[in-house]
C-alpha positions in Angstrom: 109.9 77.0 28.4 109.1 80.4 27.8 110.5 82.1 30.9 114.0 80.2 29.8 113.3 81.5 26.2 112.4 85.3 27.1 115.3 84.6 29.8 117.8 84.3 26.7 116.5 87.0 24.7 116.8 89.6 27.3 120.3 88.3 28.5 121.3 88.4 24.6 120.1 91.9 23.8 121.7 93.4 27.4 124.9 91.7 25.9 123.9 93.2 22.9 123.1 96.6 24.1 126.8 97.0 26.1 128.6 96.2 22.7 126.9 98.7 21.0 127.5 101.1 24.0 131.5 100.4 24.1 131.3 101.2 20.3 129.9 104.9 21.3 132.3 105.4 24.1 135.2 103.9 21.4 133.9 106.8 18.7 133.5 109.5 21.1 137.3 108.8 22.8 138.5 108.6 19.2 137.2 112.3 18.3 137.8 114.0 21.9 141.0 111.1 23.4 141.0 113.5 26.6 138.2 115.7 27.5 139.4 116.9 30.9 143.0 117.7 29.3 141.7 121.4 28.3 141.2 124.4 30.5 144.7 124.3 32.4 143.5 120.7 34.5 147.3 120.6 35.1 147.8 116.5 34.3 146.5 117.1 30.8 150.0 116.2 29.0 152.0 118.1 27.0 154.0 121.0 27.3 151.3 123.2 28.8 152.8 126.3 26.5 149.8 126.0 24.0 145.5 125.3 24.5 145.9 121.9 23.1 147.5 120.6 26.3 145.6 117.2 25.6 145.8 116.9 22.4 149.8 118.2 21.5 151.8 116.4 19.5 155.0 117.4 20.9 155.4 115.6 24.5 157.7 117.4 26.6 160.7 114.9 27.6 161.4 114.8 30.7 163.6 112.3 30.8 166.5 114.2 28.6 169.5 115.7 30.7 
């Protein structure tokens, strides 16, 4: 009975654990959304005239004539 009860408690704080580990990966993307988009990486997005390739508002269109 107690391997099945430590059993639970370890699966249950592992479970636990990840949730609060996406939470820190969701906070992080939210302050930086592209960290290799900097420093001219080329598929950054944006219009590539300014430093703040990754983070520009104003998307180039490629799609107008």
């Amino acid at each position: 009975m107690l391997r099945y009860l430590v059993a639970v408690l370890l699966i249950f704080a592992l479970s636990a654990g990840w949730v609060l580990v996406q939470r820190a990966a969701r906070r992080v993307h939210e302050r930086c959304p592209d960290p290799a988009a900097g420093e001219g990486s080329g598929e950054g997005g944006g219009c590539g005239l300014c430093k703040l390739a990754g983070a520009c508002q104003q998307r180039r269109d490629d799609t107008a004539p």
